[in-house]
C-alpha positions in Angstrom: -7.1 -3.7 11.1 -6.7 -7.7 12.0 -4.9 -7.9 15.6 -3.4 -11.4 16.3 0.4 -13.0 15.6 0.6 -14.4 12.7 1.3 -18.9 12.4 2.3 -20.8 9.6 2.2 -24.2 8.7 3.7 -26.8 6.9 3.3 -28.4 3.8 0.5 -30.6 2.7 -2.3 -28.3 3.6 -4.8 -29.5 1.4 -3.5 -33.4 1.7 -7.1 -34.5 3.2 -9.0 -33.2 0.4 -6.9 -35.1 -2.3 -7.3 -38.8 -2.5 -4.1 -38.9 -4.2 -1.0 -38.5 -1.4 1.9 -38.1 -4.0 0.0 -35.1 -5.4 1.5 -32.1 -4.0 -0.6 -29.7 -2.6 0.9 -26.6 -4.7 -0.1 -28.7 -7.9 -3.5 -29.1 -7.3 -6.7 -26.9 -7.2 -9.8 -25.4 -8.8 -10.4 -23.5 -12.1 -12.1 -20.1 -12.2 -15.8 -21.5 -12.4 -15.3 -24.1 -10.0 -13.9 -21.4 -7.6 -17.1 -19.1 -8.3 -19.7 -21.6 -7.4 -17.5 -23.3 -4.3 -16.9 -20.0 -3.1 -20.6 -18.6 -3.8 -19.7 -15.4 -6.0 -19.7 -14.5 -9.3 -16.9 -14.7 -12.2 -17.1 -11.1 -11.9 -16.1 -10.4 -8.3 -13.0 -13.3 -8.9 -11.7 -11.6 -11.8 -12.0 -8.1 -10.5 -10.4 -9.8 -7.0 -7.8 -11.9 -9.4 -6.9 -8.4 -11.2 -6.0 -6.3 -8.4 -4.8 -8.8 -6.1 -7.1 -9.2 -3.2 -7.8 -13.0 -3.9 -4.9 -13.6 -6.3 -4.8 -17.8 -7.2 -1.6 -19.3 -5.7 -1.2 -22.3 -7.9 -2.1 -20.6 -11.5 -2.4 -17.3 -12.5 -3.9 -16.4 -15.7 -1.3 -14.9 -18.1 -2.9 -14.2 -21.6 -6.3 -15.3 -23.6 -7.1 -18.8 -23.0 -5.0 -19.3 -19.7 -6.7 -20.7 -16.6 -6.4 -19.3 -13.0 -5.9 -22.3 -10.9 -7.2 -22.0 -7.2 -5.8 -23.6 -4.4 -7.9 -24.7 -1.2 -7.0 -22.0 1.1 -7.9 -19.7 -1.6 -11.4 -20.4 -1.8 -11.5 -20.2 1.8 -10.8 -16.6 1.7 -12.4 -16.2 -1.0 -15.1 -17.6 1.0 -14.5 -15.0 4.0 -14.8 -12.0 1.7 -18.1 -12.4 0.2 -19.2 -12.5 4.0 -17.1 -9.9 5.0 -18.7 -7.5 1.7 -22.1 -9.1 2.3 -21.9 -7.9 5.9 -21.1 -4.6 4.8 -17.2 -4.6 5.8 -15.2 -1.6 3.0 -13.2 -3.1 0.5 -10.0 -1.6 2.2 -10.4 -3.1 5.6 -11.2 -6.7 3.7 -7.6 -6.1 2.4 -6.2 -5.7 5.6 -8.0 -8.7 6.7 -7.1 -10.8 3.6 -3.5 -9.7 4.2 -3.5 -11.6 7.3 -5.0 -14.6 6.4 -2.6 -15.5 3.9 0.1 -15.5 6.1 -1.8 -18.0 8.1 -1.8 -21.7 7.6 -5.3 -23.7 7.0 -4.9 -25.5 10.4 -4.5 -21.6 11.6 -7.5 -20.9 9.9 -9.8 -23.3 10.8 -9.3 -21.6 14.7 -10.1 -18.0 14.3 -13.3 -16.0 14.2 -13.3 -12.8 12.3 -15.3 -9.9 13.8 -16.3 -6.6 12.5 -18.2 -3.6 13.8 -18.5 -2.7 10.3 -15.0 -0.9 10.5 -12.6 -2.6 11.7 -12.1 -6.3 11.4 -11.0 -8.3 14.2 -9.0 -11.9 15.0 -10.5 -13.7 17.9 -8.8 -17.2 18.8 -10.2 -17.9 22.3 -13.6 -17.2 23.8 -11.7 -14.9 26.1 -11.0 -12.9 23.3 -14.5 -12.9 21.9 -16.1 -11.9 25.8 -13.1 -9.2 25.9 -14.6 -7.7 22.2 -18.0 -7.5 23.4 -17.2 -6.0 26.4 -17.0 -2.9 24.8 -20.8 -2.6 24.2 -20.8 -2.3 20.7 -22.7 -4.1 17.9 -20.7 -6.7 16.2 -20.7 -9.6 13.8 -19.0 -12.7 13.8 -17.4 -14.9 10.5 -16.6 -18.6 12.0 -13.6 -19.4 9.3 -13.8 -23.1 10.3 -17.6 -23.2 9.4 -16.4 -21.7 6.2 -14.2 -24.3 6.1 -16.8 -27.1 6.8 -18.6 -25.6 3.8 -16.0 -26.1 1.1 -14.9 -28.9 2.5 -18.5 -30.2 2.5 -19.1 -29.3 -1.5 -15.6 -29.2 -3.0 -15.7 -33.0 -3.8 -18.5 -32.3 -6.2 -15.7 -30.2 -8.4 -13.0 -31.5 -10.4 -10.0 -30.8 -9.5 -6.7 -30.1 -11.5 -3.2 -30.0 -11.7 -0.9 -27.0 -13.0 1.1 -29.6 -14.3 -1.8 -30.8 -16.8 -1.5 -34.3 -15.6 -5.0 -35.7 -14.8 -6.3 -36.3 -11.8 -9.0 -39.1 -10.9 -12.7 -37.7 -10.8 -13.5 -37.1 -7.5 -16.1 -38.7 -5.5 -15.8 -41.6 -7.9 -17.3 -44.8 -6.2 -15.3 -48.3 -6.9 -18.1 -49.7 -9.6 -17.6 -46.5 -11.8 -14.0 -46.5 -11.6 -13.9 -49.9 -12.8 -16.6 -49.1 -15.9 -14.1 -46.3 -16.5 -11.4 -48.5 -16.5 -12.8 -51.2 -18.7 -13.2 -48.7 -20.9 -10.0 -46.7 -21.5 -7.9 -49.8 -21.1 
């Protein structure tokens, strides 16, 4: 169970990853393999997470052979959070519960909570009161910083290519001026 109210936010989430303003963020994201290695799990894990809907991509499901899931940034965040909440030992069914909240959060929400678990139940802290109130009880607990999570993708995601659902391309990411106009001189 994950105590805490619920916050949303507005659009344009992801607007600070994406050089690119007019791009809207519900357009834009990472494919399957991209997700995997951001994310640090396997293809597996994703699919089996995809297929019954405890990481679900919120730009692009896959529908059919040959279709690519497109994952947004707030997905790989939870994404993220779940392989440290299974690699800590948390059950599948409490992760749900968990995940279930953190979607209805925004990634400015995010970025201030730390999830903790005594290996049952999962909890939402937001202040360091919170956090002093949970330990008070005198049991053994573990602590999942969402913003260093955060840090982390934010940290590699610029090494991955980003996509849109629309199919329009997007510039390479991380390009440096000199490249793009090699790139340039080339195509035009």
């Amino acid at each position: 169970m994950v105590e805490g109210a619920p916050a949303h936010a507005g659009a344009g989430e992801q607007g600070a990853l994406f050089p690119d303003a007019s791009v809207p963020d519900e357009l834009v994201g990472y494919r399957g393999p991209a997700a995997c290695q951001i994310a640090g799990i396997t293809y597996r894990q994703l699919d089996y997470w995809a297929r019954t809907d405890l990481v679900a991509p919120t730009i692009r499901s896959a529908h059919g052979s040959g279709s690519q899931r497109l994952y947004s940034f707030k997905d790989l965040l939870v994404l993220k959070v779940v392989k440290r909440l299974l690699d800590t030992g948390v059950s599948l069914q409490n992760i749900r519960v968990a995940v279930d909240h953190l979607r209805r959060r925004g990634v400015a929400d995010l970025a201030r909570i730390t999830l903790f678990s005594d290996g049952t139940t999962v909890y939402e802290c937001t202040s360091p009161e919170e956090v002093v109130d949970l330990l008070q009880g005198g049991q053994g607990v573990f602590g999942i910083a969402v913003s260093g999570a955060m840090r982390e993708i934010s940290g590699t995601i610029h090494e991955f290519q980003a996509e849109r659902a629309d199919g329009v391309e997007l510039e390479p990411q991380g390009e440096d001026e000199l490249t793009h106009r090699r790139r340039t001189r080339r195509t035009g």
